[in-house]
C-alpha positions as CSV (number, residue, x, y, z in Angstrom):
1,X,-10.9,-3.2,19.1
2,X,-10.1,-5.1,16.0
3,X,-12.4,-2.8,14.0
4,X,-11.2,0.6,14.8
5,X,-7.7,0.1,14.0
6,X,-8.8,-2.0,10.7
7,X,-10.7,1.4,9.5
8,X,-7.2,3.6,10.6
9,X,-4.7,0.9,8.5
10,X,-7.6,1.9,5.6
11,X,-7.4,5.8,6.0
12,X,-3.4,5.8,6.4
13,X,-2.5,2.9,4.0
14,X,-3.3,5.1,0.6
15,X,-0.8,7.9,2.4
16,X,2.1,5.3,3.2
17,X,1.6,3.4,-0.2
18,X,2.0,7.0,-2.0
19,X,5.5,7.3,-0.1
20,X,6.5,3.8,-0.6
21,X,5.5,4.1,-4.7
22,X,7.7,7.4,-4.7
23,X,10.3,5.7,-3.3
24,X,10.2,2.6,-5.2
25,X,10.0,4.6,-8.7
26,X,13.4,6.6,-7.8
27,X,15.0,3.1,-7.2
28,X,13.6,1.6,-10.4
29,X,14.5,4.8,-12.5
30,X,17.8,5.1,-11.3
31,X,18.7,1.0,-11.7
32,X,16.9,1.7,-15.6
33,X,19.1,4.8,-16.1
34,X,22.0,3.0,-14.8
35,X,21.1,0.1,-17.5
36,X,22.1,-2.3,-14.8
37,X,20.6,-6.1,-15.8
38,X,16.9,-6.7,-16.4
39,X,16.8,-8.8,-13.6
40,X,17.3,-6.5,-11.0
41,X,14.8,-4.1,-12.3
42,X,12.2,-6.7,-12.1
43,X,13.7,-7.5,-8.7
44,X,12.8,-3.9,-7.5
45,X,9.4,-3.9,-9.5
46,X,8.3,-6.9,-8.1
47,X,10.0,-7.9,-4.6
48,X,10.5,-4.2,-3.6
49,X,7.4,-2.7,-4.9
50,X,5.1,-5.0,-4.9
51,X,5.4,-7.3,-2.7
52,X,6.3,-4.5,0.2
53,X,3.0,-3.2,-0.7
54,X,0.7,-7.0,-0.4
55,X,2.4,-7.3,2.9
56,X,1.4,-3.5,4.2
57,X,-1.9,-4.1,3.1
58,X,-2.3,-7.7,4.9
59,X,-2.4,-9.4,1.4
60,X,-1.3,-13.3,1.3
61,X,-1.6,-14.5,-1.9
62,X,-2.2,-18.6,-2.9
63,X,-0.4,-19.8,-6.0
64,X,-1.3,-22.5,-8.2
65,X,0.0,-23.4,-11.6
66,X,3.3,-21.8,-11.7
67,X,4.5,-25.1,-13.6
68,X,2.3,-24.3,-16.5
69,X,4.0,-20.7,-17.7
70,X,6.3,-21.4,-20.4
71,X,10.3,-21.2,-19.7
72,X,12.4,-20.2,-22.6
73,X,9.8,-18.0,-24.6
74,X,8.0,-15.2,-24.5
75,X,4.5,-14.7,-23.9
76,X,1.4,-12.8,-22.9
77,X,-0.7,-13.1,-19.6
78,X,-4.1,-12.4,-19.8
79,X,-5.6,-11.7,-16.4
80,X,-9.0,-10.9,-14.9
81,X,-9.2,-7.1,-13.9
82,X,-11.0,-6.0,-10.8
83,X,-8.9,-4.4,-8.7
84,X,-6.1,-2.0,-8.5
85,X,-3.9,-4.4,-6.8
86,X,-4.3,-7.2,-9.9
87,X,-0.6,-5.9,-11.0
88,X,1.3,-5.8,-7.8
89,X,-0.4,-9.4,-6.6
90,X,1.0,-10.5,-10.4
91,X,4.1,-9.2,-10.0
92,X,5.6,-10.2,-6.7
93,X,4.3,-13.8,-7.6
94,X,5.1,-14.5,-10.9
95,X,8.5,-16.3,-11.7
96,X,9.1,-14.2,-14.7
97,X,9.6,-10.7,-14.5
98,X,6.7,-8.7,-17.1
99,X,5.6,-5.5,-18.9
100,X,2.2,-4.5,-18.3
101,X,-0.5,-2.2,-20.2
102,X,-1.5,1.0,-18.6
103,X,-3.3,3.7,-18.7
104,X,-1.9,6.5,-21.1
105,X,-2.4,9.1,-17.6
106,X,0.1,7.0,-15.5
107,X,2.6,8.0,-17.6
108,X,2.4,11.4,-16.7
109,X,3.0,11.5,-13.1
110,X,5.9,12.5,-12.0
111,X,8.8,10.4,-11.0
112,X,6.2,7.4,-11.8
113,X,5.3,7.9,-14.9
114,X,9.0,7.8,-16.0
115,X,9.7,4.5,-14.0
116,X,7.0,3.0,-15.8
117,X,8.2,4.2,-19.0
118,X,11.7,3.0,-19.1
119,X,10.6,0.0,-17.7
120,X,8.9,-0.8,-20.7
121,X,5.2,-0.5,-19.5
122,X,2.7,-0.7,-22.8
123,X,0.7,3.0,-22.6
124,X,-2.8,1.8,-23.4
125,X,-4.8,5.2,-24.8
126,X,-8.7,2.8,-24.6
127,X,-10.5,5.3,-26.4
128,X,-8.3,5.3,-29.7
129,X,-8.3,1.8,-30.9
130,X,-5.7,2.6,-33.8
131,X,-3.2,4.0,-31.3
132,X,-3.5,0.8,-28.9
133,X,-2.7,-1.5,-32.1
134,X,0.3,0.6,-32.8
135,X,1.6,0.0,-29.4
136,X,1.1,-3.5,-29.7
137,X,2.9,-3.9,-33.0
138,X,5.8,-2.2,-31.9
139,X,5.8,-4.1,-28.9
140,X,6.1,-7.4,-31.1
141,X,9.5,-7.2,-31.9
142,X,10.3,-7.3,-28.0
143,X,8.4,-10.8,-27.6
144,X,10.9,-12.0,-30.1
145,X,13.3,-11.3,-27.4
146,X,11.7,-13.6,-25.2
147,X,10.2,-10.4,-23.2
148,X,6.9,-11.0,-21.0
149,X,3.5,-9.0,-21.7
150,X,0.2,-8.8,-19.5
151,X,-3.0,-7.2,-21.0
152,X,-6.4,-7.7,-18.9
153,X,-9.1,-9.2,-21.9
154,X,-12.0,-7.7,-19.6
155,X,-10.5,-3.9,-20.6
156,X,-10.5,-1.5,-17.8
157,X,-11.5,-2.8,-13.9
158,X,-14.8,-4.6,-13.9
159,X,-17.2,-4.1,-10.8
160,X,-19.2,-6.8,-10.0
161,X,-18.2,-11.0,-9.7
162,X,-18.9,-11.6,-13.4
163,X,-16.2,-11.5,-15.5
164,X,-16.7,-9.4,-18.7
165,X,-16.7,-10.2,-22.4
166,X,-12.9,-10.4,-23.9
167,X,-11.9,-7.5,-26.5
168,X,-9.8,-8.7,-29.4
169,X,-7.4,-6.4,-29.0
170,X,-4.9,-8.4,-26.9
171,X,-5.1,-12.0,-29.2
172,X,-4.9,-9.9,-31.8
173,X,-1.3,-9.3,-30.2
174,X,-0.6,-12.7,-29.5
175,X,-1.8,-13.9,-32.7
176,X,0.7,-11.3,-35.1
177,X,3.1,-12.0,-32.2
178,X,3.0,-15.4,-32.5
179,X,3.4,-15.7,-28.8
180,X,1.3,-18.5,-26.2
181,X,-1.0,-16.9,-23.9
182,X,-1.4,-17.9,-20.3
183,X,-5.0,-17.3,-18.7
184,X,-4.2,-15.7,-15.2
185,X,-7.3,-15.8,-12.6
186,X,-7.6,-13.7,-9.7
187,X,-10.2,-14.1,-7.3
188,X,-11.0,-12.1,-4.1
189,X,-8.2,-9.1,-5.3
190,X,-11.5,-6.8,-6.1
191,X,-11.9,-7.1,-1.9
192,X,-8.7,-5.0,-1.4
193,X,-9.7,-1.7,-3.4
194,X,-12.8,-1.3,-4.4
195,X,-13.4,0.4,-8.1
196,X,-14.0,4.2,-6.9
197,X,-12.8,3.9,-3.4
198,X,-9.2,4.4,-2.2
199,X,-10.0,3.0,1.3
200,X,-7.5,-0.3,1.9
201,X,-8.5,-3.7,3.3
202,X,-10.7,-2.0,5.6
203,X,-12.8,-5.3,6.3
204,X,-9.8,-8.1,6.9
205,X,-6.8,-7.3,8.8
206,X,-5.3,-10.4,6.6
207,X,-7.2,-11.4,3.4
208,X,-6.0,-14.4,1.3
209,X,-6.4,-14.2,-2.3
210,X,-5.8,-16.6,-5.6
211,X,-3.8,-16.6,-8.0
212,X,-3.5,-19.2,-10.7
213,X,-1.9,-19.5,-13.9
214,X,-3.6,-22.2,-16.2
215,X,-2.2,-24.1,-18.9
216,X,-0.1,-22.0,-21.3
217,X,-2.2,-22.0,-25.5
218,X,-0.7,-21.5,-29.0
219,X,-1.3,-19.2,-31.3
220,X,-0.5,-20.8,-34.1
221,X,-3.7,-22.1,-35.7
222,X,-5.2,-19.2,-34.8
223,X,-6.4,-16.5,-37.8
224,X,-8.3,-13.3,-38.3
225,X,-11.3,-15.7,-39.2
226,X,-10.9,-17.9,-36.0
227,X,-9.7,-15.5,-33.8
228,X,-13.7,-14.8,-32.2
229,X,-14.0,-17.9,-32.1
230,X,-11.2,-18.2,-29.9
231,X,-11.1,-16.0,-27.6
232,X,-14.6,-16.7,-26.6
233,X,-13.5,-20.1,-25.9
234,X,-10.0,-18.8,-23.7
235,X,-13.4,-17.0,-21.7
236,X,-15.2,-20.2,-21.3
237,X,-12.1,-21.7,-19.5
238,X,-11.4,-18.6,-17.7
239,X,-14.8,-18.4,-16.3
240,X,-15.4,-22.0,-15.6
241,X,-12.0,-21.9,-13.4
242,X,-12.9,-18.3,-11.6
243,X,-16.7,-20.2,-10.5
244,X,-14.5,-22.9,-9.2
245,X,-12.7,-20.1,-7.1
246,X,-15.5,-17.7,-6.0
247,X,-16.6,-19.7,-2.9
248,X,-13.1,-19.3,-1.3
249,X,-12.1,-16.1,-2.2
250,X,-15.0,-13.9,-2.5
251,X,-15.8,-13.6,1.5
């Protein structure tokens, strides 16, 4: 019995998601417009939204290392990418409200695409490199302001359990930004949505997946000539953490 009605919530979830993103975009437009405080636009981004959306989808998330993010400062989350629901699991569980990057396309759909602009959403354009750095050095001045930022290391959505070599591109941020970055693993997300499928949780009526924030790292002994260096070392830790992770959330 169980398995029939898990493969109708797959088929209908995409349909009531679409509705409930409309919806929540019109809200989150309207309290931007209205230049009410910050705070309740991340309130409707992440409580609304997203978390509306984990619980449709029979999505409990497990946090660990929320006392690691740093309080009074801004900084840059890098996470590991394999799912469409990375950002919404991020954002109805992080304490601190962020921007994200997206794809350049997101901002042209309607209603959505100018909720996610005045929110303050990074547009990433992958295949021009020069317009991506542009985007990040305008964005510096906002990290000054103690604003939140989180950029996936891995690129676009990774298929597969390995996780992907980092690109530069977002230390290179943190580094001019002179902002700490906080490794964010997620392990078991790539379950819920499949890369190239828009079928929903169609396997689990409830699926548990991790979250955890490690230990917040300076950029301020890093340099152009270091910065490899680096980063390949952030992916050693990354990795080492996500093996540690794979045997309870990758079911």
């Amino acid at each position: 019995m169980l398995q029939p009605l898990l493969y109708l919530r797959s088929i209908v979830l995409p349909w009531v998601l679409a509705i409930h993103t409309f919806i929540a975009s019109i809200i989150i437009w309207t309290i931007l417009v209205l230049r009410l405080p910050r705070s309740v636009a991340d309130w409707a981004i992440g409580q609304y939204w997203c978390k509306t959306m984990l619980i449709l989808s029979g999505i409990r998330v497990e946090v660990s290392g929320v006392e690691n993010l740093p309080k009074d400062t801004g900084f840059l989350y890098l996470f590991t990418h394999s799912s469409h629901f990375d950002i919404p699991v991020m954002m109805a569980h992080s304490p601190r409200g962020f921007r994200f990057g997206a794809k350049s396309e997101l901002f042209k759909i309607p209603v959505f695409g100018h909720a996610v602009a005045l929110s303050g959403t990074l547009p990433i354009t992958r295949e021009d490199r020069k317009k991506v750095m542009k985007v990040y050095e305008e964005a510096e001045k906002r990290v000054a302001n103690g604003e939140v930022f989180a950029l996936a290391p891995e690129g676009g959505r990774r298929t597969g359990s390995e996780i992907k070599p980092f690109k530069s591109g977002p230390f290179i941020f943190a580094m001019n930004a002179k902002m700490p970055i906080v490794p964010v693993i997620l392990c078991g997300v790539s379950g819920v949505m499949k890369k190239g499928s828009i079928r929903i949780n169609s396997k689990q009526w409830v699926r548990t997946v991790g979250m955890k924030f490690l230990p917040a790292m300076s950029m301020e002994d890093v340099t152009k000539e270091n910065l490899k260096e680096f980063r390949d070392g952030v992916r050693e830790i990354v990795v080492k953490e996500y093996e540690l992770m794979k045997n309870h959330y990758l079911k």
